[in-house]
N, C-alpha and C positions, 0 to 999 in steps of 0.2 A: 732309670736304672741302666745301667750299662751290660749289654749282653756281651757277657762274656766265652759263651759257649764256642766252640771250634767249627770251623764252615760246613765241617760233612756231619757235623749234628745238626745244625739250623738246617741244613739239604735235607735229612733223614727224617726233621720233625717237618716240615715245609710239606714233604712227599706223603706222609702221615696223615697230616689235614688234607690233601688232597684225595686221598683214598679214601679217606672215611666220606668225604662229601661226594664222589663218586660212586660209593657203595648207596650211599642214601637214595642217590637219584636209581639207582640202580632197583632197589627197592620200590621206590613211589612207581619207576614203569614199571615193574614188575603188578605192582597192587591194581594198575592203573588199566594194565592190560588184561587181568584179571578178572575185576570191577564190566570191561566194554565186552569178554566175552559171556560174564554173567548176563548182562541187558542182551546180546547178539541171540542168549539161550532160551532167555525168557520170549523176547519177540518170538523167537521160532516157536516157542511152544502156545505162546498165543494166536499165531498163524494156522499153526494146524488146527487148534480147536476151533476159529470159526471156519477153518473149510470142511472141517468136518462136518460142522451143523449147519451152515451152507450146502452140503452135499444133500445132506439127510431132508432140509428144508424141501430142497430143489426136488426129489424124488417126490417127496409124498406132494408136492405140487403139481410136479406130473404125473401123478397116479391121479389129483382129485380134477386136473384138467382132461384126463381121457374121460371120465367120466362126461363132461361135456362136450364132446367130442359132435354127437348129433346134435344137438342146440346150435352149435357152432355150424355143423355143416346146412342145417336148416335155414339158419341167418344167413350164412351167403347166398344160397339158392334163393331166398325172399330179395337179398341186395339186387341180385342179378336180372332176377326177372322184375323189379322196381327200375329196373338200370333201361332192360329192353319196353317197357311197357309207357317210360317217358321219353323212349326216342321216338315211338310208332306216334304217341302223342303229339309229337313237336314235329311230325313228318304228315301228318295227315292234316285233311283240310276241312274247314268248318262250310259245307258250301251253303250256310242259310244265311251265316253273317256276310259269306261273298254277294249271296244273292241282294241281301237289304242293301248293302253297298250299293249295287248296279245302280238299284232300281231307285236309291239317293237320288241319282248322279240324273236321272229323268226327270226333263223339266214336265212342269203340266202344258200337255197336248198332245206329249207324247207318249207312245204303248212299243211293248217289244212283242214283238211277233210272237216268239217262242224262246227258252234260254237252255241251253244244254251245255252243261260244264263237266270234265272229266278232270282226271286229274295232270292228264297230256297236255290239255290246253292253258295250265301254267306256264308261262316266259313263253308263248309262240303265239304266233299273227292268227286270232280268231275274228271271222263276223258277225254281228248282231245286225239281226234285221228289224226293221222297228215301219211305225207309221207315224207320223206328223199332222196337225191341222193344218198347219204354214210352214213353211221354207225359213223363218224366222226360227221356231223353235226347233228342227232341225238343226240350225246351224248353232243352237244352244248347246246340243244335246251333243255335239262333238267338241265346244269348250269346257262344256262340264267333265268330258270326259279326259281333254287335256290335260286341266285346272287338276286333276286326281292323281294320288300317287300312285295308283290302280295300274293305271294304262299308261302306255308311254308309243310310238310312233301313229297317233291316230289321224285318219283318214276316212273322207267321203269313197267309198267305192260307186256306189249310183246315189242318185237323188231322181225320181219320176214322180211325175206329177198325175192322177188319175183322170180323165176325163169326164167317166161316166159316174158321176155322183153317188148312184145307187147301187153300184158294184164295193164302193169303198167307204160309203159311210162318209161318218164326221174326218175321217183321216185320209186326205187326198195323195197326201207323198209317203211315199214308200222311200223309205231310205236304208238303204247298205252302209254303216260305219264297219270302217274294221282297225282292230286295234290290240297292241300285244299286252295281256294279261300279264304282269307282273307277277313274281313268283313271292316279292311281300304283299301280295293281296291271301296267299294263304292262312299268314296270321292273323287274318283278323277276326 
């Protein structure tokens, strides 16, 4: 079909169809933006209602939390003094398990004089005085003490030999070791 129609009507209907489709879109944003502040309204009104019940939760949660408030401050004072009562623990010294150590570490022949341990005499150069049948198990009795994770720079301070039999028994040398107590001799 041949259009026969004159140029500023095809202009005038051209411009027509362009309005109308213009308008539409015009419409669809309009619907559209409509539509995103309805969901923006809804969100918000959903918001509020869980902080509200969020608030209200949160109150009576801390209303039933003051309630235990003592429970609460009772367990840290039980934490606390459990806290101080395994340090006194872990700082103090067993000295019977020290002693059976020592006294390990004594070969047979030999005796210790006397043993007096404090808790000073941890990590610092103390002596044990001791007596010996023979000069042999004396010089034991300061490998054993080596040989130990006990002691550490051990040394003969005297070694004497008794003359008079009857003054000293089976044990004729008197010996002075001296040697520094480790401070892992504590744990044991």
């Amino acid at each position: 079909m041949i259009n026969l129609l004159p140029d500023d009507t095809k202009r005038d209907i051209e411009a027509a169809r362009t309005n109308v489709l213009l308008f539409r879109y015009n419409i669809l944003t309009i619907v559209g933006l409509a539509g995103l502040a309805l969901i923006c309204a809804a969100f918000y009104v959903v918001l509020n209602m869980n902080e509200s019940s969020s608030v209200t939760k949160s109150n009576d949660n801390s209303s039933k939390a003051a309630a235990y408030n003592n429970v609460r401050k009772a367990a840290d004072d039980y934490r606390q003094n459990l806290t101080i009562a395994n340090q006194i623990l872990n700082n103090s010294v067993n000295y019977t398990s020290v002693v059976f150590a020592i006294t390990k570490l004594l070969p047979q022949g030999v005796v210790l004089d006397s043993l007096n341990l404090k808790a000073a005499d941890f990590g610092k150069q103390i002596t044990f005085s001791t007596h010996a049948k023979s000069y042999a198990q004396a010089t034991q009795l300061k490998e054993n003490f080596q040989k130990s994770n006990m002691f550490t720079n051990v040394y003969f301070q005297n070694i004497t030999q008794a003359t008079d039999a009857q003054a000293t028994g089976a044990y004729p040398f008197a010996v002075d070791l001296s040697a520094q107590l480790n401070k892992t001799a504590m744990q044991q």
